[in-house]
Residue frames as a rotation matrix with the C-alpha (Angstrom) as fourth column:
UNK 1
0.561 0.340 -0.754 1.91
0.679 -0.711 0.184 8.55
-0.473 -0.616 -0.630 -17.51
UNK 2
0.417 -0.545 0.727 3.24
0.295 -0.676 -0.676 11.50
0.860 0.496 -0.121 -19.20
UNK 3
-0.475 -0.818 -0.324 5.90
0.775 -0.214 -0.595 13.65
0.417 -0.534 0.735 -17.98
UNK 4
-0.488 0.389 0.781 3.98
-0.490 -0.863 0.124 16.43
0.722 -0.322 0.612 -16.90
UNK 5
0.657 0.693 -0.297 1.69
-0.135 0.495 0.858 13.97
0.742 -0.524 0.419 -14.57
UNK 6
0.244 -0.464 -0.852 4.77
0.815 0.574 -0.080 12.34
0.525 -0.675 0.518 -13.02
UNK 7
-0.474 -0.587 0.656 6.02
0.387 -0.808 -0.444 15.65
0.791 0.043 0.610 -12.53
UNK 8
-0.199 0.793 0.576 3.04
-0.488 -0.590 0.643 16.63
0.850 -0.153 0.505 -10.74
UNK 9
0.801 0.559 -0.214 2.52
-0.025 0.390 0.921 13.83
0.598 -0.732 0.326 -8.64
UNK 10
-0.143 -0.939 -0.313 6.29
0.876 0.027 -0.482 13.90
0.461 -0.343 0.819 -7.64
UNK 11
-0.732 -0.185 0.656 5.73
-0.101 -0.923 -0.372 17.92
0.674 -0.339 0.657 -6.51
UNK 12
0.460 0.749 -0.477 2.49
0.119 0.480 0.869 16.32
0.880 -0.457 0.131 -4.56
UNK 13
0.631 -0.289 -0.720 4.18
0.504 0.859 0.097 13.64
0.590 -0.424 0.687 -2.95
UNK 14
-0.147 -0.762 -0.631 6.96
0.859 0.218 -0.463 15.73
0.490 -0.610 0.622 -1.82
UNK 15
-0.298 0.600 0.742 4.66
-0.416 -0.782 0.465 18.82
0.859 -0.170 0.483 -0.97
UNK 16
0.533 0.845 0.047 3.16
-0.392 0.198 0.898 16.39
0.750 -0.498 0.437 1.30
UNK 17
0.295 -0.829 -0.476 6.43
0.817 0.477 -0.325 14.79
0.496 -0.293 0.818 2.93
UNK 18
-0.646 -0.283 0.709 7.53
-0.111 -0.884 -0.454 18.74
0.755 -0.372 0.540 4.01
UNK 19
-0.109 0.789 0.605 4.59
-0.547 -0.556 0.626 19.07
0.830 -0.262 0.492 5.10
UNK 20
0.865 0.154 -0.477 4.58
0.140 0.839 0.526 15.88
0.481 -0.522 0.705 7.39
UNK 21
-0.051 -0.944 -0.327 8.23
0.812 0.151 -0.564 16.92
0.582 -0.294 0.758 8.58
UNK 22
-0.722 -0.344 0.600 7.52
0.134 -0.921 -0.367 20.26
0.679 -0.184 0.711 9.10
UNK 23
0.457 0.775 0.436 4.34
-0.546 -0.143 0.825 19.56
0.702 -0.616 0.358 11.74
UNK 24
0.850 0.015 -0.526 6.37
0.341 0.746 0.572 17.24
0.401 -0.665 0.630 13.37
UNK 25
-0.297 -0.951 -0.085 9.34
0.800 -0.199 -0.567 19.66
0.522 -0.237 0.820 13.99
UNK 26
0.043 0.594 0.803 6.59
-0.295 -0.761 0.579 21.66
0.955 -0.262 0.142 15.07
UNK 27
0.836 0.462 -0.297 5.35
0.033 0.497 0.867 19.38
0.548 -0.735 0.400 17.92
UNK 28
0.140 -0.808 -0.573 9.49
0.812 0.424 -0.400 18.93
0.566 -0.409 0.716 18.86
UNK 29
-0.683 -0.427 0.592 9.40
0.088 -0.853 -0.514 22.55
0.725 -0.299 0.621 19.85
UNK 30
-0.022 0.655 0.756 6.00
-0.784 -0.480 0.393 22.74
0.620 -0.584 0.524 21.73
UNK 31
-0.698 -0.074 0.712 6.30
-0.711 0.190 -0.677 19.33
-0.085 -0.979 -0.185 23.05
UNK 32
-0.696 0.714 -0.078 3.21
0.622 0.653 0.433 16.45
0.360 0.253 -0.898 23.24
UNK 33
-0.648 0.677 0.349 0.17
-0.525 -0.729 0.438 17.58
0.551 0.101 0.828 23.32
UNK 34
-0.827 0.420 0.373 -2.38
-0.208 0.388 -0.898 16.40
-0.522 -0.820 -0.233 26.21
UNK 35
-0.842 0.507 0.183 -5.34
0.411 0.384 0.827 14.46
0.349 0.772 -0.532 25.08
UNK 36
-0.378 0.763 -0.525 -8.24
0.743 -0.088 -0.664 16.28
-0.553 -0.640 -0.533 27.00
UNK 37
0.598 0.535 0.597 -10.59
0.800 -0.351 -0.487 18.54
-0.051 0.769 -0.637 25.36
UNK 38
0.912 -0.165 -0.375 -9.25
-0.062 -0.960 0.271 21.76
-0.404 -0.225 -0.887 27.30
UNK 39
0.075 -0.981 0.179 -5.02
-0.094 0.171 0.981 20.50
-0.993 -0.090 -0.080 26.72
UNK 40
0.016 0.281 0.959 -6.01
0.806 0.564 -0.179 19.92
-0.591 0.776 -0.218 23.23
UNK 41
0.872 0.419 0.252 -7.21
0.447 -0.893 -0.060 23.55
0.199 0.165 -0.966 22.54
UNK 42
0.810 -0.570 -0.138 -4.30
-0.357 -0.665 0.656 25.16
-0.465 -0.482 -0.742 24.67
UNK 43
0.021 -0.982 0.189 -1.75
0.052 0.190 0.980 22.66
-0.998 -0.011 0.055 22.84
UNK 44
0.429 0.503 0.750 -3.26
0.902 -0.205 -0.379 23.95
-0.037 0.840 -0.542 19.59
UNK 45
0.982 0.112 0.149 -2.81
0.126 -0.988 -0.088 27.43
0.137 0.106 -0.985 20.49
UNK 46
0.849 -0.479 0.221 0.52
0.085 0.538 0.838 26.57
-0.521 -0.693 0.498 21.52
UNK 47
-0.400 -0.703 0.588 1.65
0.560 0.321 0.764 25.26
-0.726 0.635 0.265 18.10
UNK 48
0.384 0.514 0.767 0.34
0.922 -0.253 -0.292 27.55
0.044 0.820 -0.571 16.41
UNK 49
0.911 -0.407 -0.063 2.99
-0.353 -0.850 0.392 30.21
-0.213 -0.335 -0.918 17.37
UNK 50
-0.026 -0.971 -0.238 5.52
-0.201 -0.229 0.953 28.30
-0.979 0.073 -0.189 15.81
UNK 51
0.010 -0.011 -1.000 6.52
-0.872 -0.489 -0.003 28.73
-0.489 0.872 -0.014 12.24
UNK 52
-0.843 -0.367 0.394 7.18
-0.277 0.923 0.268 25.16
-0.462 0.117 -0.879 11.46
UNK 53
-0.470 0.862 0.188 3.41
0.260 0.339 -0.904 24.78
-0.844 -0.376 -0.384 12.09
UNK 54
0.581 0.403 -0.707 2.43
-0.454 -0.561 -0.693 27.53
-0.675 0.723 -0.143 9.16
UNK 55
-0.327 -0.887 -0.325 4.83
-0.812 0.088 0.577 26.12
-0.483 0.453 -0.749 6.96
UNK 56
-0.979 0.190 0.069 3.62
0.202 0.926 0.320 22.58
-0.003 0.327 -0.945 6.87
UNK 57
0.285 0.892 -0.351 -0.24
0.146 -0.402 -0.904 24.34
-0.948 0.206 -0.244 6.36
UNK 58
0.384 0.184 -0.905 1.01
-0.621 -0.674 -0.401 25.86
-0.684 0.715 -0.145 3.61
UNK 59
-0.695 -0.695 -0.183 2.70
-0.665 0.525 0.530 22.60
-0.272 0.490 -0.828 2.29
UNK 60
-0.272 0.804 0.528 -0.79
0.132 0.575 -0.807 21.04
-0.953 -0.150 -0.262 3.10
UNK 61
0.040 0.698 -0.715 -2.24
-0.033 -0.714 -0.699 23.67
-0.999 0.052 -0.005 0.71
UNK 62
0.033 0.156 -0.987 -0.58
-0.695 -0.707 -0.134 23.36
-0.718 0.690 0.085 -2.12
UNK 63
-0.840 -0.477 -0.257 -0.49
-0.525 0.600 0.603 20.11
-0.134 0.642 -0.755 -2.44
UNK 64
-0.039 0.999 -0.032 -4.03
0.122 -0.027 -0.992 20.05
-0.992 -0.043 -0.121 -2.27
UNK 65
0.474 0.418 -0.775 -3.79
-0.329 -0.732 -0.596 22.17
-0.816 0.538 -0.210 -5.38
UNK 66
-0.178 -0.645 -0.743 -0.78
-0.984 0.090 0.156 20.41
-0.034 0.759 -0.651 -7.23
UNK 67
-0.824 0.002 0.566 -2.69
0.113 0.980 0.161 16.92
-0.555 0.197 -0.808 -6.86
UNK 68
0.263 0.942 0.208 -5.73
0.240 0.145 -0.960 18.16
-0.934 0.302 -0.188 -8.53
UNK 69
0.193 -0.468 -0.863 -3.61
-0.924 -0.381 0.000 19.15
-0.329 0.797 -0.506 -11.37
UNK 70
-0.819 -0.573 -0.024 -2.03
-0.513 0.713 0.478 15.87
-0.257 0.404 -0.878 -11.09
UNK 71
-0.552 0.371 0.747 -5.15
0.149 0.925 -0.349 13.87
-0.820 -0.082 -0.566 -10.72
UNK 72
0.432 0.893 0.127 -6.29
0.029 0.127 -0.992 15.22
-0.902 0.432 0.029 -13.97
UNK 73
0.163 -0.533 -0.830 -3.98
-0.985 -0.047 -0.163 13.93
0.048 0.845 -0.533 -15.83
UNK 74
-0.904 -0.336 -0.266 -2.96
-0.284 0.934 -0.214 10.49
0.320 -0.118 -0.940 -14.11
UNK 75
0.512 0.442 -0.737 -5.58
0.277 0.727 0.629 7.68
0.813 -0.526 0.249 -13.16
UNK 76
0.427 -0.142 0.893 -5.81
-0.761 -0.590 0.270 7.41
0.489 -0.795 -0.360 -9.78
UNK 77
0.720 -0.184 0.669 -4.74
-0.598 0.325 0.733 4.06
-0.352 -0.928 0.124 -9.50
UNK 78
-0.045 -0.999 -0.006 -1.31
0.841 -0.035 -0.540 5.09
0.539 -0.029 0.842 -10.46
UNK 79
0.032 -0.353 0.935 -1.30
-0.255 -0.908 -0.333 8.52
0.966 -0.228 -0.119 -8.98
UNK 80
0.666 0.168 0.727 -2.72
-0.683 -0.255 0.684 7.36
0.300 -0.952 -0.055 -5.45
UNK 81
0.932 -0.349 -0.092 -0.21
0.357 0.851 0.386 4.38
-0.056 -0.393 0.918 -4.81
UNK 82
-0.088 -0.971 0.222 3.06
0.558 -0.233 -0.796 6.63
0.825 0.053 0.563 -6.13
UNK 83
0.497 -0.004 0.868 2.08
-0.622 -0.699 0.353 8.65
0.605 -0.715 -0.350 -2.44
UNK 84
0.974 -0.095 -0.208 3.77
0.209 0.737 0.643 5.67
0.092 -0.669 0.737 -1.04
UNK 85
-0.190 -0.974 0.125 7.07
0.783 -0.227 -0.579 7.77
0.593 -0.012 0.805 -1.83
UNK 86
0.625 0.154 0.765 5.96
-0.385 -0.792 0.474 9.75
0.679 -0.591 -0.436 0.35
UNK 87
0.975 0.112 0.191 6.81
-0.221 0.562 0.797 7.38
-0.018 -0.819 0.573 2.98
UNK 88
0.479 -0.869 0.124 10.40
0.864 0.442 -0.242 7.29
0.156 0.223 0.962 1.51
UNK 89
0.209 -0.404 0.890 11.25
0.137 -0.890 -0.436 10.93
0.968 0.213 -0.131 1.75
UNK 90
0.339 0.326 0.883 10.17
-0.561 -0.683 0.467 11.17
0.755 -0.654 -0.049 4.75
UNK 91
0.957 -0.238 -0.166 11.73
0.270 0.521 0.810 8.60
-0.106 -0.820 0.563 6.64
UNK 92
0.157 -0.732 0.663 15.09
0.886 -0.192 -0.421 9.50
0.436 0.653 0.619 4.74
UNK 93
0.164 -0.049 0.985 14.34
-0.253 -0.967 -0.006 13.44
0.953 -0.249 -0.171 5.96
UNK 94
0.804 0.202 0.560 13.44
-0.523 -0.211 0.826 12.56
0.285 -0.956 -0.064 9.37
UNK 95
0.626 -0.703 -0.339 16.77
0.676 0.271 0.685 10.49
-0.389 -0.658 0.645 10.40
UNK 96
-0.076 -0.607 0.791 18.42
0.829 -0.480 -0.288 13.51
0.555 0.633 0.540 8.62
UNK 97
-0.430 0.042 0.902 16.64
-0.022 -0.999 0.037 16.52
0.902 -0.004 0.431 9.68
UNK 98
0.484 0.816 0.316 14.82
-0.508 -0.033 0.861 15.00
0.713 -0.577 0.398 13.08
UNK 99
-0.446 -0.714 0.539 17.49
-0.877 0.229 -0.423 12.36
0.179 -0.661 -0.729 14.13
UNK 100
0.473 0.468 0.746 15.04
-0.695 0.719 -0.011 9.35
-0.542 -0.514 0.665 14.33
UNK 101
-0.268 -0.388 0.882 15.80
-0.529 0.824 0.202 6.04
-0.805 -0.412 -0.426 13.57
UNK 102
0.179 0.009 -0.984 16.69
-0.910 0.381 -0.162 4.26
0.373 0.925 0.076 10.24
UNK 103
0.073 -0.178 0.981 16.79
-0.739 0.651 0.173 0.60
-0.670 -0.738 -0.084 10.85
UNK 104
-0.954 -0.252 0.160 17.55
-0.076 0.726 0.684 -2.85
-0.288 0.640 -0.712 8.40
UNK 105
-0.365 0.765 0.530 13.74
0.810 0.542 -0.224 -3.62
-0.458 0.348 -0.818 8.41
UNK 106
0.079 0.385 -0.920 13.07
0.049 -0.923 -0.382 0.32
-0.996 -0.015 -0.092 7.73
UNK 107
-0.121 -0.215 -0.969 15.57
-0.910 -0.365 0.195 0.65
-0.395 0.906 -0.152 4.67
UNK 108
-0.839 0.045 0.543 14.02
0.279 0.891 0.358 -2.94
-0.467 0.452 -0.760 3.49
UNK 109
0.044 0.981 0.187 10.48
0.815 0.073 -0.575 -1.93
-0.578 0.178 -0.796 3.60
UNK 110
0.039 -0.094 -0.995 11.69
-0.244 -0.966 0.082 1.18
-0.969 0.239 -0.061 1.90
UNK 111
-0.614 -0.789 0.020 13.07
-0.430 0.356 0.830 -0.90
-0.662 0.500 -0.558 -0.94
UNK 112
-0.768 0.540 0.345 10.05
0.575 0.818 -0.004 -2.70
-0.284 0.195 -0.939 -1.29
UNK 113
0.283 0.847 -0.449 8.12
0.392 -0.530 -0.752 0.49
-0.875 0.037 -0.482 -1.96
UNK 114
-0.023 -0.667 -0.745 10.26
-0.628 -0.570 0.530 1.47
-0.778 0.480 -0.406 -4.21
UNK 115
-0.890 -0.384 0.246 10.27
-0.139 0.742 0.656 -1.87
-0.434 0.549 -0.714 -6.20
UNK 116
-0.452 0.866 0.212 6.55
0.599 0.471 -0.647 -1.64
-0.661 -0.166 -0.732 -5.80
UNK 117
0.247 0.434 -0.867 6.16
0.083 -0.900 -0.427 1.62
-0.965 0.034 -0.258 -7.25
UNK 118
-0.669 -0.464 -0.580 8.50
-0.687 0.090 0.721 0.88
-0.282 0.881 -0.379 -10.64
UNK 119
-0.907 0.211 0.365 6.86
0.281 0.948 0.151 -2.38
-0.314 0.239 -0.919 -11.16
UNK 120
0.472 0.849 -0.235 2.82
0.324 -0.416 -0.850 -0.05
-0.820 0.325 -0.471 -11.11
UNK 121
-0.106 -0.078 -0.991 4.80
-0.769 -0.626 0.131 3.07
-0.631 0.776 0.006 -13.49
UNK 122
-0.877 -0.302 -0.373 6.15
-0.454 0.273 0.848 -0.18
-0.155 0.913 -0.377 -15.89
UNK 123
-0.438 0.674 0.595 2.60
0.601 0.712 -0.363 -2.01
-0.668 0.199 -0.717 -15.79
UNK 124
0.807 0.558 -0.193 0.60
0.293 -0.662 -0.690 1.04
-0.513 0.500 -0.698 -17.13
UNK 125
-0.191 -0.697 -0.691 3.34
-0.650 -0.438 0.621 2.07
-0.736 0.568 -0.369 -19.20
UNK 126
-0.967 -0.145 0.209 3.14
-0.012 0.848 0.530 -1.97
-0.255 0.510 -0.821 -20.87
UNK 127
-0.100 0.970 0.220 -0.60
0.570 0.237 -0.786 -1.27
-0.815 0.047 -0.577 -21.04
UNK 128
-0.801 -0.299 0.519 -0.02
0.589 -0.554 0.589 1.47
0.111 0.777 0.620 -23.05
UNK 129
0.394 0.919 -0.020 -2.86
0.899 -0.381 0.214 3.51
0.189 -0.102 -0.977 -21.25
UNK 130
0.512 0.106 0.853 -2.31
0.236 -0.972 -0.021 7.22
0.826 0.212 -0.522 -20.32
């Protein structure tokens, strides 16, 4: 993968990770949201008066825009498995910036993405493909 790909899917990945923090620091302010059609709607309109909410939209957005960059450069199957760092940021952020819960089996399975993710970069790297 060139450096400009990784580069790309890394601003993705962590485009998307904000984004995932920042709806869910939404929700802490407005609360859960009833499942019924009407409670749905009203806890819509709700969150949508706090800023958190627009924020992680606009994180949505551009990583919309900075994976199609990426995905035309990287194969997708390296580009879509390296979103599994998502899943590392974002647990990492959220016992930081949210307070939840890091646990042994958490920062294992973390490890294991992480091992997973070197092991893809060095395969296609040993392939010698793009």
């Amino acid at each position: 993968m060139s450096r400009t790909g990784f580069i790309l899917v890394l601003i993705g990945v962590l485009l998307n990770a904000i984004a995932q923090l920042c709806l869910k620091a939404s929700t802490q302010t407005t609360g859960p949201i009833a499942l019924g059609a009407s409670d749905i709607v009203l806890g819509l309109g709700r969150i949508a008066t706090v800023p958190w909410f627009w924020i992680g939209c606009l994180c949505y957005a551009l990583s919309v825009v900075v994976w199609i960059l990426a995905l035309s450069r990287v194969p997708v199957t390296i580009a879509y498995p390296m979103l599994s760092l998502g899943y590392v940021v974002n647990a990492v952020a959220a016992r930081l910036w949210l307070g939840e819960s890091l646990g042994v089996t958490k920062i294992v399975a973390i490890g294991v993405i992480i091992a997973g993710v070197f092991l893809l970069a060095q395969s296609r790297s040993a392939a010698g493909g793009p």
